[in-house]
PLY file of the C-alpha trace (Angstrom):
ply
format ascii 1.0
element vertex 429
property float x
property float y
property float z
element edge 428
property int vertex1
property int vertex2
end_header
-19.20 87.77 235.48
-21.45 85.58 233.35
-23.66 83.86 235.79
-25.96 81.37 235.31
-27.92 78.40 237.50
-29.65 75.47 235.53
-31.75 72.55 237.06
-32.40 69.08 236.45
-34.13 66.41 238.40
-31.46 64.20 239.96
-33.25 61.27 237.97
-34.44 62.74 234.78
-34.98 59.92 231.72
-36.68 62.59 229.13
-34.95 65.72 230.00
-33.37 67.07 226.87
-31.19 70.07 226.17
-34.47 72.19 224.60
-35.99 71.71 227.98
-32.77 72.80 230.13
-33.70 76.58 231.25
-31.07 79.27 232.53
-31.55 82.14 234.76
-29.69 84.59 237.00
-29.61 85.68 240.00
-33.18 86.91 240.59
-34.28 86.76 237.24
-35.83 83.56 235.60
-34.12 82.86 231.95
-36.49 83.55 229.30
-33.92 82.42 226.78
-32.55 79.04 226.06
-28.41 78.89 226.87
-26.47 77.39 224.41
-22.67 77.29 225.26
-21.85 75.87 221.48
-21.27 79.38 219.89
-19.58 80.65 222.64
-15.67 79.62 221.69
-14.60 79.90 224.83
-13.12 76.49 226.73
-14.88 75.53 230.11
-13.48 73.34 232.89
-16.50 70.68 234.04
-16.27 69.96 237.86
-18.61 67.35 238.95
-19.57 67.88 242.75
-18.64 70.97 242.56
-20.67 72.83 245.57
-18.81 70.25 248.34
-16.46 70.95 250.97
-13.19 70.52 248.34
-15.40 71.17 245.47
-16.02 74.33 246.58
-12.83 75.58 246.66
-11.79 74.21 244.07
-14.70 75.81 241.58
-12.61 79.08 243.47
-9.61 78.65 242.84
-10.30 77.82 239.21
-11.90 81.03 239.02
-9.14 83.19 240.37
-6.66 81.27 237.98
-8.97 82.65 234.94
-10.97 79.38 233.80
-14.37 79.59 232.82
-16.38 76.77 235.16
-19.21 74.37 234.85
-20.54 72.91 237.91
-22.98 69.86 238.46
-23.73 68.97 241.89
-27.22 66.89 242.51
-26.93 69.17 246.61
-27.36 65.56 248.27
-24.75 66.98 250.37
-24.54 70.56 250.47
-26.88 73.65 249.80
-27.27 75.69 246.75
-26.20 78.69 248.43
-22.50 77.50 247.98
-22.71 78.40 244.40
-23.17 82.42 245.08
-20.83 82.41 247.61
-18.54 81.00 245.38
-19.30 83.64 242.42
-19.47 86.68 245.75
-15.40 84.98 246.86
-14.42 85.26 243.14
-16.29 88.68 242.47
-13.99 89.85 245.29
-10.86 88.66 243.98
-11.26 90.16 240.51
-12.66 93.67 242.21
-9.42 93.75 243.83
-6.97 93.26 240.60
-9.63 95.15 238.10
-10.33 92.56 236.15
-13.48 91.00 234.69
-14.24 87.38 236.57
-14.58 84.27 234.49
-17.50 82.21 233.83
-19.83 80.11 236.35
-22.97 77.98 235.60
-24.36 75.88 237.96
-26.31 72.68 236.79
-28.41 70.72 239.64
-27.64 67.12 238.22
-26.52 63.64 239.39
-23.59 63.01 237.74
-25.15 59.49 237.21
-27.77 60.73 235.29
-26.64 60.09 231.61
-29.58 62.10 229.81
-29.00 64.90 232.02
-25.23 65.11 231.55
-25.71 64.44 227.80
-27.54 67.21 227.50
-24.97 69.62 229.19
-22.62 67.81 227.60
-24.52 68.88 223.89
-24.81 72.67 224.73
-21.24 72.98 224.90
-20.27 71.30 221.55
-18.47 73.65 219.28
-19.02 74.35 215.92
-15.81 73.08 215.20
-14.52 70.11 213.59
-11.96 68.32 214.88
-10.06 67.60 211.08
-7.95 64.39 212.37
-10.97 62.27 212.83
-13.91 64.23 211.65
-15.25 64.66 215.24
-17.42 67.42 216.95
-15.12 69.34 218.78
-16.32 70.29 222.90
-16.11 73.63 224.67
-15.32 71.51 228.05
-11.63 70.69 227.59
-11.22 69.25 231.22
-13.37 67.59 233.91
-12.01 67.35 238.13
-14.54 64.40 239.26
-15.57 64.95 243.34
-18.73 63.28 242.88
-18.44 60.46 245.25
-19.40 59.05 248.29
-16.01 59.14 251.13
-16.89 58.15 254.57
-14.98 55.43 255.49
-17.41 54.13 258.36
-20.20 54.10 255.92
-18.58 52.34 253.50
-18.04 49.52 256.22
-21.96 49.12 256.45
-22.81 49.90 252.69
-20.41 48.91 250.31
-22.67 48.26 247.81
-23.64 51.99 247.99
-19.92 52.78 247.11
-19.15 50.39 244.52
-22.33 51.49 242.96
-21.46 55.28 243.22
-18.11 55.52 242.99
-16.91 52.91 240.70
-20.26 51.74 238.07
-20.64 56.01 238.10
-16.77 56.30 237.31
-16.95 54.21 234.08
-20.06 55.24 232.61
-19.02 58.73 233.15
-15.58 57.99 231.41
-17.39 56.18 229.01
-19.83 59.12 228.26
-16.62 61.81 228.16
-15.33 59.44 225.53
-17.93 59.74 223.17
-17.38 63.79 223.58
-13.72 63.19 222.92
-12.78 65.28 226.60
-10.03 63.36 227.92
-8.37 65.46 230.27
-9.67 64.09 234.10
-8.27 64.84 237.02
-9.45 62.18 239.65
-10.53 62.68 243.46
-8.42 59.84 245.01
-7.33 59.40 248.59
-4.24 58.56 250.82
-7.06 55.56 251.90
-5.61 53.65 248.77
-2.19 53.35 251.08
-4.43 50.85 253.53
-2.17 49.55 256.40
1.27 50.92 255.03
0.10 53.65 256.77
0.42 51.99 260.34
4.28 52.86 259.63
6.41 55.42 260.67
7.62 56.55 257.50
6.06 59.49 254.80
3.39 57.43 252.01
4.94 57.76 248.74
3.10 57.07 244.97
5.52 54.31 244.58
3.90 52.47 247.74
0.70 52.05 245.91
1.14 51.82 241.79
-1.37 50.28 238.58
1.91 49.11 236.47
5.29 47.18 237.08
8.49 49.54 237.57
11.28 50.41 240.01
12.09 53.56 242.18
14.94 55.09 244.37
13.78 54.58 248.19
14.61 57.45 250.96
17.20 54.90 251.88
18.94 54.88 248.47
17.81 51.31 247.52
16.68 50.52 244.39
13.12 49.10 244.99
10.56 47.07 242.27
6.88 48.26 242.54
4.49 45.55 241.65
0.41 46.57 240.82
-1.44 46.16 243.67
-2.12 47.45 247.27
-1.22 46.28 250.93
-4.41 46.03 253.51
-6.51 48.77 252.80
-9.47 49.28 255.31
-12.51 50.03 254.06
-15.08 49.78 250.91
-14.19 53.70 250.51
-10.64 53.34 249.70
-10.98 50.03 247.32
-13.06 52.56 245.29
-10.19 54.79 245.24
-7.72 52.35 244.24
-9.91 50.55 241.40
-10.76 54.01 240.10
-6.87 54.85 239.62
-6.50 51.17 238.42
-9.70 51.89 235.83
-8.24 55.20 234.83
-4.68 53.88 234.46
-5.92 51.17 232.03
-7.95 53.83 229.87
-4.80 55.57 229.79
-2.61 52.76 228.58
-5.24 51.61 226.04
-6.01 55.24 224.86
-2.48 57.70 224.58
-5.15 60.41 223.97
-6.02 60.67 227.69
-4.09 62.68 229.91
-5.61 61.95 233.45
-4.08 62.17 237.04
-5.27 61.04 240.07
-4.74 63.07 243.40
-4.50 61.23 246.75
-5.81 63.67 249.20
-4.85 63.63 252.71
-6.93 65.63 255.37
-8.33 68.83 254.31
-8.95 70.89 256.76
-9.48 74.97 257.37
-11.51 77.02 254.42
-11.00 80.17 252.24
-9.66 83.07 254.20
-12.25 85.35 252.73
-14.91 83.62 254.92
-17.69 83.18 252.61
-16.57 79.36 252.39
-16.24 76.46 254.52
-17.06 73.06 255.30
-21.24 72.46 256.08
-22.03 69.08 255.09
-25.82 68.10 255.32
-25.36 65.06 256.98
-23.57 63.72 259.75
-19.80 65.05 259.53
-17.29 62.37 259.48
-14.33 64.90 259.09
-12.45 66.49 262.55
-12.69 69.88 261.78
-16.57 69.82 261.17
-16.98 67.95 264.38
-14.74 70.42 266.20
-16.73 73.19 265.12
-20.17 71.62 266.16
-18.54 70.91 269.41
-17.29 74.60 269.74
-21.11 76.05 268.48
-22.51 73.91 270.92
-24.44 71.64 268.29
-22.43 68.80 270.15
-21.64 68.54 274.01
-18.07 66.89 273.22
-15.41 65.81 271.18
-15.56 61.74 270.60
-11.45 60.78 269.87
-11.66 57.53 268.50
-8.36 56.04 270.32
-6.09 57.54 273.12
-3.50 53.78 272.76
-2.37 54.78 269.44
1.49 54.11 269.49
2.18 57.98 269.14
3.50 60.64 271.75
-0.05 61.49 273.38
-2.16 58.31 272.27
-4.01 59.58 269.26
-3.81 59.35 265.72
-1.50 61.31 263.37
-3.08 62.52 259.98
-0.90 65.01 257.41
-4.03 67.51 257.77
-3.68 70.38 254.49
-5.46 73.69 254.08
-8.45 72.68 251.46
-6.81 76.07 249.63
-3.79 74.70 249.04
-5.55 71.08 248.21
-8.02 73.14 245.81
-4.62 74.77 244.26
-3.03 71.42 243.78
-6.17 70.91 241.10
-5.41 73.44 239.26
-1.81 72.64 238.77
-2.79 69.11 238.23
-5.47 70.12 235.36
-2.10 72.84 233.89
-0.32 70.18 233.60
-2.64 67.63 232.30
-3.68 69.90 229.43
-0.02 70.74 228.79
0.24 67.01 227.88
2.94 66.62 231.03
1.39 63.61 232.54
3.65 60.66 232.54
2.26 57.74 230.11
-0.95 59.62 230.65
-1.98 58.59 234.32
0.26 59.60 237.03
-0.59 59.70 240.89
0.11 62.40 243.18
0.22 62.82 247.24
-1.45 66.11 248.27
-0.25 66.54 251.55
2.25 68.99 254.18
4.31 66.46 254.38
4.21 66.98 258.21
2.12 65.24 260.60
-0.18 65.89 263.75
-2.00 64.40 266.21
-5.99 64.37 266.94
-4.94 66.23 270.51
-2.18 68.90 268.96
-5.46 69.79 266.15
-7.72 70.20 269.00
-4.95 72.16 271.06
-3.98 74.52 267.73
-7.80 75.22 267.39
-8.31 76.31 271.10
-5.68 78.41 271.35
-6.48 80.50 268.01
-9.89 80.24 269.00
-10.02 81.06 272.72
-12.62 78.24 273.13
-12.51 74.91 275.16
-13.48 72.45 273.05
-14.42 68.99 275.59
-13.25 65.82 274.36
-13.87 62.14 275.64
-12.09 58.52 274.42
-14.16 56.26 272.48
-13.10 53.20 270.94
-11.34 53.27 267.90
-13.55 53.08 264.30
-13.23 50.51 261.76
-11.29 51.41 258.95
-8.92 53.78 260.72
-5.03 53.55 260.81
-2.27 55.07 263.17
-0.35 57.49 261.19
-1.29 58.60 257.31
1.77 61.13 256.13
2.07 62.50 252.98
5.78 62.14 250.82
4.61 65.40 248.53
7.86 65.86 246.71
6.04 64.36 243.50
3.95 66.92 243.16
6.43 69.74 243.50
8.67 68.29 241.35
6.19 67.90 238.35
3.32 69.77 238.87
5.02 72.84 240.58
2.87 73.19 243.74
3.50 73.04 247.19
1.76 74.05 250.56
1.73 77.74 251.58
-0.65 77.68 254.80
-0.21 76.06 257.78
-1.58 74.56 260.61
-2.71 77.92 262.53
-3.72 78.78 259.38
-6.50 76.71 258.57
-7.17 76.95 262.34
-7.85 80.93 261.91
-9.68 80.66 258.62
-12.31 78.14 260.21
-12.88 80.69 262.88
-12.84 83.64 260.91
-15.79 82.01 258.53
-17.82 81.03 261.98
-17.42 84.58 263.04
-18.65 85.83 259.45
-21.82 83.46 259.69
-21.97 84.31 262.89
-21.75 81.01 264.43
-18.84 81.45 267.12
-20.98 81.37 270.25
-19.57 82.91 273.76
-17.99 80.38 275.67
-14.46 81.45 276.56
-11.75 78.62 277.43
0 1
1 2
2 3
3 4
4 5
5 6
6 7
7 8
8 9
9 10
10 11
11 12
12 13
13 14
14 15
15 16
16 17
17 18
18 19
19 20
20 21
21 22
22 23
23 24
24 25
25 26
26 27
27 28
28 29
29 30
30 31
31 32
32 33
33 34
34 35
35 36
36 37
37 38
38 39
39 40
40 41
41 42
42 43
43 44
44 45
45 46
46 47
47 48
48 49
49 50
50 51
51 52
52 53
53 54
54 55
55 56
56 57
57 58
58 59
59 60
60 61
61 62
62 63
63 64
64 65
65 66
66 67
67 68
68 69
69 70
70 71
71 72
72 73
73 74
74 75
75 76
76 77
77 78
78 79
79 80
80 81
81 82
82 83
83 84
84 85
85 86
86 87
87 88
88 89
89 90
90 91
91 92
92 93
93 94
94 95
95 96
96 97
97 98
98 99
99 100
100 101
101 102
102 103
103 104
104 105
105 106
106 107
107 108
108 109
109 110
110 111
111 112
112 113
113 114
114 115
115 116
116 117
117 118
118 119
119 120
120 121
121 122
122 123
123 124
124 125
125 126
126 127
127 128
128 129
129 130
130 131
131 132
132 133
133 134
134 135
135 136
136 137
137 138
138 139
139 140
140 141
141 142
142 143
143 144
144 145
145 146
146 147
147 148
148 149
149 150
150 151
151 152
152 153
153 154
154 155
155 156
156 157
157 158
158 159
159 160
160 161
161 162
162 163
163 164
164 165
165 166
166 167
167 168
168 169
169 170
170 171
171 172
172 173
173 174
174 175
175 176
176 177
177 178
178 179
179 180
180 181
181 182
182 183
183 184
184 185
185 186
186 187
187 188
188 189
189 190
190 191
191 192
192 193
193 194
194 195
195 196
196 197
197 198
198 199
199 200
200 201
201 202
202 203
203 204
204 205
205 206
206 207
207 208
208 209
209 210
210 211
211 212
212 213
213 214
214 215
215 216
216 217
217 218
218 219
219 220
220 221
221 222
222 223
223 224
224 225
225 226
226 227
227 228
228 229
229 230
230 231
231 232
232 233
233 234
234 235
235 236
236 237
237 238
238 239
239 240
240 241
241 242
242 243
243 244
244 245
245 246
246 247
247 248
248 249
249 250
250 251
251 252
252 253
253 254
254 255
255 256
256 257
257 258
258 259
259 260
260 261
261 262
262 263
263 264
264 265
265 266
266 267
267 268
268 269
269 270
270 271
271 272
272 273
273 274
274 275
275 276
276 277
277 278
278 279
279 280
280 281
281 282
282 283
283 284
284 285
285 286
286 287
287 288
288 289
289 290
290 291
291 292
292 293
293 294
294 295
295 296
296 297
297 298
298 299
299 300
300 301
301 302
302 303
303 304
304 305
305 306
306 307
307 308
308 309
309 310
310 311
311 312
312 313
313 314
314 315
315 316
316 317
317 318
318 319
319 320
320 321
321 322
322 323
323 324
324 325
325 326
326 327
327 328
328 329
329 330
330 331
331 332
332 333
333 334
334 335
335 336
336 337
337 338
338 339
339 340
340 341
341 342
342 343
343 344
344 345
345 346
346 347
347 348
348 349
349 350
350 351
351 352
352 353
353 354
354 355
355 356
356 357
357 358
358 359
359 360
360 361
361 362
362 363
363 364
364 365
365 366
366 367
367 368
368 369
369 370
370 371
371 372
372 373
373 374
374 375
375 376
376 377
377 378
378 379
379 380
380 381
381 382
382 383
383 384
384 385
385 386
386 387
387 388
388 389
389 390
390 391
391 392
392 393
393 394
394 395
395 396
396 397
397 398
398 399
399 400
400 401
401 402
402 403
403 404
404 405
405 406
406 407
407 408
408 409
409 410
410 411
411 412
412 413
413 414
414 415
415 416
416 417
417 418
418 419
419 420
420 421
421 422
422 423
423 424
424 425
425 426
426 427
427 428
């Protein structure tokens, strides 16, 4: 494996691509890198060392694609890059084979001279003969870099808007003057709002960017209309005007082939253990809090709402193994560069398709664990809803993927990579 881990300052007006050093594990780069010559294509992932990120960066290892990542660590630690290259290391050990690409840039994604100059060491030699362009070695970007807890979005919203949406187009601006138009888009099952207060499974067609008509469950034809119904927070009117951004590029441009991909709630890690969720700040996510609970870094479990209008009280999230959310990526970028999107934009649920309660999590995780994990009622938070299921058939239907792991599953995994880093602790439920 080519390895290699580059630095910027997050903020950076005069760096420059003469002044962007290399090195290796170890070893300090004497040498300049310049990705131009190289001729082989690279996949840019932009907050790439996060919790989904992460796995992601894997998974597009083990499917053979050479990987650029640019994370500014605002919140996550550097180490997640060699674990990353020690998870992928493994997999190719196993098969024989020799392991793709990774470089690691420390950048804001915001910073334009910074990602201009990454963006310049990978131009090829190549010109593109159509139009007499410069032809780039990057031939597909998945965009995490953004800002996703709902509560905080409440408080700060112009922290959000800022981030997620003035970042969003001058980052789409700046791949358009490279000419890389394949983006896959971190979007969320927040752009549903209060349609998911219902009792049925979220489909694309509840939330759409262009006029149209679609088959309901029921068997009724239905018209879908742009717009959205009651969404909750700052957070997920980022996610919706980002699809809404990206879907007008799209129309205006048939060159782009982007897709955006409506996460539910990732939960669980890589089985091999050397990955998992560790966000530096406070977690907003239930597994993470679960786990601090179970490590003793918290004395309790705070459920935000026992008089949901479900079986035991509490509310029902579609939660997915971040594996098979990470996998869904790389379907959606096969697909996007096979020039399969639909009108060049298309939405897609990633989700089980089944849903569980805040209580049955906490229950699954106890028993595979053999821990008691305490819990007390608090009041519910702003921004949440009763019930958020995932209609996934979408995505199985064009892109091919589906969920292999299950709820246990991700339950094992998270306490297999706690036992790894040893962080499992001794109380016994």
């Amino acid at each position: 494996m080519t390895i290699s881990e580059e630095s910027t300052p997050a903020s950076s007006p005069r760096i420059s691509p003469e002044l962007s050093r290399a090195s290796t594990p170890g070893t300090e780069g004497d040498t300049l890198f310049d990705y131009s010559s190289d001729n082989e294509q690279y996949v840019l992932v932009t907050g790439g060392l996060g919790f989904i990120g992460s796995h992601t960066v894997l998974e597009l290892l083990k499917a053979g694609h050479n990987v650029v990542v640019v994370d500014d660590l605002s919140n996550c630690f550097s180490d997640v890059f060699s674990r990353i290259l020690k998870a992928a290391n493994l997999h190719y050990d196993r098969i024989n084979r020799a392991c793709p690409k990774a470089i690691f840039h420390n950048v804001n994604y915001r910073d334009e001279p910074a990602m201009r100059s990454i963006l310049d060491s990978f131009i090829s030699p190549q010109i593109n003969t159509a139009n007499s362009t410069r032809v780039s070695n990057i031939v597909g970007v998945i965009h995490f870099a953004a800002f996703k807890a709902v509560e905080e979005s409440i408080n700060h919203p112009l922290k959000y808007y800022k981030n997620n949406i003035s970042g969003l187009v001058d980052f789409i601006t700046l791949l358009d003057e490279y000419s890389i138009k394949t983006f896959i888009f971190s979007s969320s099952a927040a752009v549903y709002g209060s349609l998911a207060d219902g009792s049925f499974r979220l489909r694309e067609e509840h939330c759409v960017h262009e006029n149209g008509t679609f088959t309901d469950i029921d068997g009724t034809e239905k018209i879908t209309q742009p717009g959205y119904i009651g969404i909750t927070s700052p957070y997920g009117r980022t996610k919706f005007f980002g699809e809404a951004i990206l879907s007008d590029i799209a129309t205006s441009d048939p060159s782009w082939n982007i897709v955006g991909l409506r996460y539910f709630n990732p939960i669980g890690c890589d089985a091999s253990g050397l990955l998992g969720e560790d966000p530096k700040g406070v977690p907003s996510n239930l597994l993470p809090v679960v786990v601090k609970v179970m490590t003793g870094q918290l004395p309790e479990l705070a459920v935000y709402g026992n008089d949901w209008d479900t079986a035991d009280g509490t509310a029902i999230r579609d939660f997915i193994h971040v594996s098979d959310l990470a996998r869904g990526h790389t379907a959606a970028l096969f697909a996007a560069q096979a020039g399969r999107i639909q009108n060049g934009f298309r939405t897609f649920n990633l989700g089980t398709g089944t849903g569980y309660s805040i209580m049955e999590v906490v229950d699954a995780m106890e028993s595979v664990s053999r821990r008691s994990i305490p819990t007390k009622i608090a009041d519910r938070r702003a921004g949440d809803v009763q019930a958020s299921i995932a209609a996934a058939d979408r995505a199985r239907l064009e892109l091919g993927w589906e969920t292999k792991e299950s709820l246990v599953d991700a339950c094992q995994d998270t306490c297999n990579y706690l036992t790894i880093w040893g962080k499992m602790g001794s109380t016994t439920a």
